[in-house]
Each structure stands twice: as structure tokens, then as C-alpha cells.
matplotlib code that plots the C-alpha trace (Angstrom):
import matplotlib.pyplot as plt

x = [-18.4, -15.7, -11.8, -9.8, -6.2, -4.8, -1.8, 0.3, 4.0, 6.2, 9.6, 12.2, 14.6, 16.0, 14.7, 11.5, 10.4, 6.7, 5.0, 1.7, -0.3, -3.8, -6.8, -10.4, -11.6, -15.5, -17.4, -16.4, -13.4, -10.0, -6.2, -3.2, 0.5, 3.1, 6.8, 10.2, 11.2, 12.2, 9.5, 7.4, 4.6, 4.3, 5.0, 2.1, -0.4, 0.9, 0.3, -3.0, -3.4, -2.8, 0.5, 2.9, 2.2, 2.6, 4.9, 2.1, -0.9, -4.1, -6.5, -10.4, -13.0, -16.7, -19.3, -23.2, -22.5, -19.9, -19.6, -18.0, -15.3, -14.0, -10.4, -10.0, -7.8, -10.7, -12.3, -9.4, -8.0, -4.3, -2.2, 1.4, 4.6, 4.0, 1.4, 0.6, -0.1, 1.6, 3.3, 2.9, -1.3, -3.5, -5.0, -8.4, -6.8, -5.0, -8.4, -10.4, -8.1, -8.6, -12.0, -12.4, -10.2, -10.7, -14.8, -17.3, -17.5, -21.1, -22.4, -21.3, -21.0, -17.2, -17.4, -16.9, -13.7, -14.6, -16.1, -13.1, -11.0, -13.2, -13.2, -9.4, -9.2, -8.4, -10.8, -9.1, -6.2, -7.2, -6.4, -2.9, -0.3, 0.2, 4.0, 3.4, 2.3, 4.0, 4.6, 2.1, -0.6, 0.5, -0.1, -3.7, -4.5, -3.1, -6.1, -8.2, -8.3, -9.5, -12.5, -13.6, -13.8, -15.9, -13.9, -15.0, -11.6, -8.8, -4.9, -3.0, 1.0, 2.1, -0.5, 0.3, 4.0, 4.4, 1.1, 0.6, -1.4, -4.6, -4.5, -4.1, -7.5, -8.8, -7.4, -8.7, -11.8, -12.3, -11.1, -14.0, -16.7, -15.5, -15.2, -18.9, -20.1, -19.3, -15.9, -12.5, -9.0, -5.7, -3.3, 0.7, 1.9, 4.2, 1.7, -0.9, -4.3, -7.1, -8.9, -10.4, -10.9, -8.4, -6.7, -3.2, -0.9, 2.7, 5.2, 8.6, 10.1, 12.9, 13.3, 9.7, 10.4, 13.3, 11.9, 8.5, 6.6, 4.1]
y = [1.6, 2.0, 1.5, 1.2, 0.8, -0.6, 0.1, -0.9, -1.6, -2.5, -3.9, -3.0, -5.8, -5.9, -2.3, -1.0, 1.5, 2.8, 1.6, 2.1, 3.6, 3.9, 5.7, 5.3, 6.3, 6.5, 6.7, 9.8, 10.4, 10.7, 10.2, 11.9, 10.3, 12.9, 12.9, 12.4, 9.6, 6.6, 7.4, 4.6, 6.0, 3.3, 0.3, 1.8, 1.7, -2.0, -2.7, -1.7, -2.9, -6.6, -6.7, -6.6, -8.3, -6.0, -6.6, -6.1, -4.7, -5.3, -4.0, -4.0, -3.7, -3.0, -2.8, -4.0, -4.6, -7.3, -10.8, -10.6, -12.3, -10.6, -9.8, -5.6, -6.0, -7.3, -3.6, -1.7, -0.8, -0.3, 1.8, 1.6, 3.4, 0.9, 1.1, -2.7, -2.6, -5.3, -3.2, -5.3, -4.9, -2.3, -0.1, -1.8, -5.4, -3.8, -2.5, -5.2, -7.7, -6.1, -5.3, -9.4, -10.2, -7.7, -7.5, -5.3, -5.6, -5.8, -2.2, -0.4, -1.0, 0.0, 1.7, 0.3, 0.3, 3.2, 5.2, 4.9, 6.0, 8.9, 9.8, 10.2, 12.4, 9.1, 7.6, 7.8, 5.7, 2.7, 1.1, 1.8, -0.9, 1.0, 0.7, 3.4, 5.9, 8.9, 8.6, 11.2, 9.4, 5.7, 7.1, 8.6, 4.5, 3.3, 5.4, 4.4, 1.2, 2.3, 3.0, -0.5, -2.4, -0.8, -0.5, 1.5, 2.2, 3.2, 3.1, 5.4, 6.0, 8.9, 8.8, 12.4, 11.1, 11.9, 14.4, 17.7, 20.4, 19.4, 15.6, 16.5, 18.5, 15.5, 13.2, 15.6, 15.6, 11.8, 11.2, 13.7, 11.6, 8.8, 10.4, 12.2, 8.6, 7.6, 6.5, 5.9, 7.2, 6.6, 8.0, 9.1, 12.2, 14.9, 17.1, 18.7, 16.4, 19.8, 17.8, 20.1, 18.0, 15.4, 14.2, 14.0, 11.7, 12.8, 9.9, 10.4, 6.6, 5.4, 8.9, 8.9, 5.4, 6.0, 9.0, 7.5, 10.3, 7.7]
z = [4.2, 6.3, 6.0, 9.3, 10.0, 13.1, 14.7, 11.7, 11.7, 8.6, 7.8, 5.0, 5.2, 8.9, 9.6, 11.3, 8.7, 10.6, 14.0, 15.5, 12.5, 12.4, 10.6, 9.8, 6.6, 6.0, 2.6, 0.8, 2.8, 2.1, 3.1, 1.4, 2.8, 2.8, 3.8, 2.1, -0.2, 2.1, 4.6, 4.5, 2.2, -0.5, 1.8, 4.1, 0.6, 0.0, 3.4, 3.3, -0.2, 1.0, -1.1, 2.0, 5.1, 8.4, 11.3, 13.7, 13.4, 10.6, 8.5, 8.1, 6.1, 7.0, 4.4, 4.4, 0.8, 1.0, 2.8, 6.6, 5.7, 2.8, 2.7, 2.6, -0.6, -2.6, -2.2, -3.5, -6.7, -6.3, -8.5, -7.7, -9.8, -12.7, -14.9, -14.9, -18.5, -21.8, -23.9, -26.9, -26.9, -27.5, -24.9, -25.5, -25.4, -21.6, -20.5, -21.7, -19.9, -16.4, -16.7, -17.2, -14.8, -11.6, -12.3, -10.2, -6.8, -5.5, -5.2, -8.0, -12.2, -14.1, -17.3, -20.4, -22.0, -24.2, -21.6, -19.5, -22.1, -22.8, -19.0, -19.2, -22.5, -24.9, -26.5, -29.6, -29.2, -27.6, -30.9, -30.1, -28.8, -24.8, -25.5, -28.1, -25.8, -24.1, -20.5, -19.6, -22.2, -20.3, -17.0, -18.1, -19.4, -16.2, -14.8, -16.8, -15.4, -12.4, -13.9, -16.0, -12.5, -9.6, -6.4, -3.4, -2.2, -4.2, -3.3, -5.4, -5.0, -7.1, -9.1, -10.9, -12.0, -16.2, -15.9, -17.6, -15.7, -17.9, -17.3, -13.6, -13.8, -15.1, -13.0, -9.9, -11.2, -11.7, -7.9, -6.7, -8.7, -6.9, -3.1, -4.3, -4.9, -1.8, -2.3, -0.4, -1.5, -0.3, -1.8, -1.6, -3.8, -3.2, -5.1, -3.7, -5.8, -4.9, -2.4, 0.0, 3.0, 2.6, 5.5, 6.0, 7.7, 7.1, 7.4, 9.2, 8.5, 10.3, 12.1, 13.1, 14.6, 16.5, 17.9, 19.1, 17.0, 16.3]

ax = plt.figure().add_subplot(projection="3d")
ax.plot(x, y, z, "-o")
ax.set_aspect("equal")
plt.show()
């Protein structure tokens, strides 16, 4: 499996935000985006997550598991600042929805909904309406949802935000299964996620632009 950017460029209304970026990620590797807020970091994940279309430059995917043609946003999970969840049902009804609805990708099984509750430190909730939650608890679910619908790559923008220090040790630990399975991460934080050999592509924005950094 392989993940490659190409010389990527992206827009925020009028302005050129980033130019000319570009990484390979292989299977088991990963990518931490830092920089200040404004830089570029979460419109580079959407980019790459098929959400935003780039100025210039594309995006591909290479995989003996999956058809030629297949777009690269059909092998990611993206998890953005909102938890993408309906208040009003439960956390089993949330989980149960997406794991219908995204499905497994060929190579790999998600876990059932209970399992994937379990896996974040829940399992005892998911009767719960996910508008009843604490921020911290809505975030862990969020997770969680990660884990019902195999993906190879996941996209993840802030994905600590609301954590305590023992749901990040979770959370850490959960992304290493997933880079140990042969998995891809992307991912934006301001925290450091205890990856040891994560990459890092630190994003300067506009500044970066106008100064040809890139």
C-alpha cells in the first residue's frame, strides 16, 4: 500500500494558502502536520481526504488490494474537528449507522460495534443518546468509529481535542495497532501523539508561500 502526494497546492478564498507539497507514505508509516493555526494543516488533510479539491497538483493511491481506478478517498477514514455523530441517537444507533454505511474495504474486517466501544474505554454507554456525553467521552465515540469500518489510511485533524491523559494512552495505542497492521496515518495535532518514527511536515501557510519555503 502506498499513499503519495503530489505537488499539492490549495486555495482559501482568493489566497494561496500551500504550494508544491508532496509526500509518500508506505504501509505502517506515518505523517504528523505541524505549524500554527491558519497554516494550512486541515485544508491539506481535506485535500488529501477528497473533501477539497487542489489548485494544482493530485493524489494517489496504490494498492494490490483495490481496483486501479479507485478514488484515494475511498481508503481513508477522515476524522475532522466534528465528531460526525446525531445527537438525538444512541451511540450504538451512531456506530451502527456508519458501520452500514462506510463498510470494509477489501483487505481488512471493522470491529463490531461493541468491540469498538470496548477498544475506546466505553462499552458501557452505548445505550446512551451521544448528545449526553461529555466532550472528552464524544470524542472517544468519534474514535470509535474508526474502528467499525476497515480503512487502511486514516486522516485525523486534532484528533486529541476534549482528551484526558488516559484516553490519549488509549487513543496512542489504538493508532499503533493500526500503523503495526500495516496501516497509514495522517494526522494534524499540536500535541505530540508518542509515535516514534513519525514523520513530520511542518506547514508555514501563506508565509511559507510567499517566501518559496516550499
Amino acid at each position: 500500500m502506498r499513499l503519495e502526494a503530489e505537488n499539492l497546492s490549495a486555495r482559501r478564498g482568493e489566497d494561496l494558502i500551500f504550494r508544491n507539497v508532496s509526500f509518500v507514505l508506505q504501509a505502517g508509516e506515518s505523517l504528523v502536520l505541524t505549524g500554527r493555526n491558519g497554516s494550512g494543516k486541515s485544508t491539506l488533510l481535506r485535500v488529501v481526504a477528497g473533501l477539497l479539491r487542489p489548485e494544482v497538483g493530485r493524489v494517489r493511491w496504490h494498492s494490490a488490494k483495490s481496483d486501479s481506478g479507485m478514488r484515494p478517498a475511498e481508503a481513508c477514514h477522515y476524522l475532522g474537528h466534528r465528531n460526525a455523530m446525531k445527537a438525538e441517537l444512541t451511540v450504538s444507533e451512531n456506530l451502527s449507522f456508519w458501520k452500514r454505511f462506510l463498510g470494509d474495504l477489501h483487505g481488512g474486517h471493522g470491529l463490531t460495534v461493541g468491540e469498538a466501544a470496548e477498544a475506546v474505554g466505553l462499552g458501557d454507554i452505548t445505550h446512551l443518546p451521544f448528545g449526553y456525553l461529555s466532550a472528552g467521552q464524544q470524542r472517544r465515540m468519534a474514535f470509535a468509529k474508526l474502528l467499525v469500518a476497515y480503512r487502511p489510511v486514516w486522516i485525523l485533524d486534532e484528533p486529541t481535542a476534549a482528551l484526558d491523559v488516559n484516553a490519549e494512552s488509549v487513543f496512542t495505542s489504538l493508532i499503533k495497532q493500526h500503523l503495526t497492521g500495516g496501516g497509514i496515518l495522517l494526522a494534524a495535532t499540536h500535541q505530540p501523539l508518542g509515535l516514534a518514527n513519525a514523520k513530520e511536515l511542518r506547514m508555514q501557510g501563506f508565509a511559507g508561500v510567499a517566501e518559496d519555503v516550499w
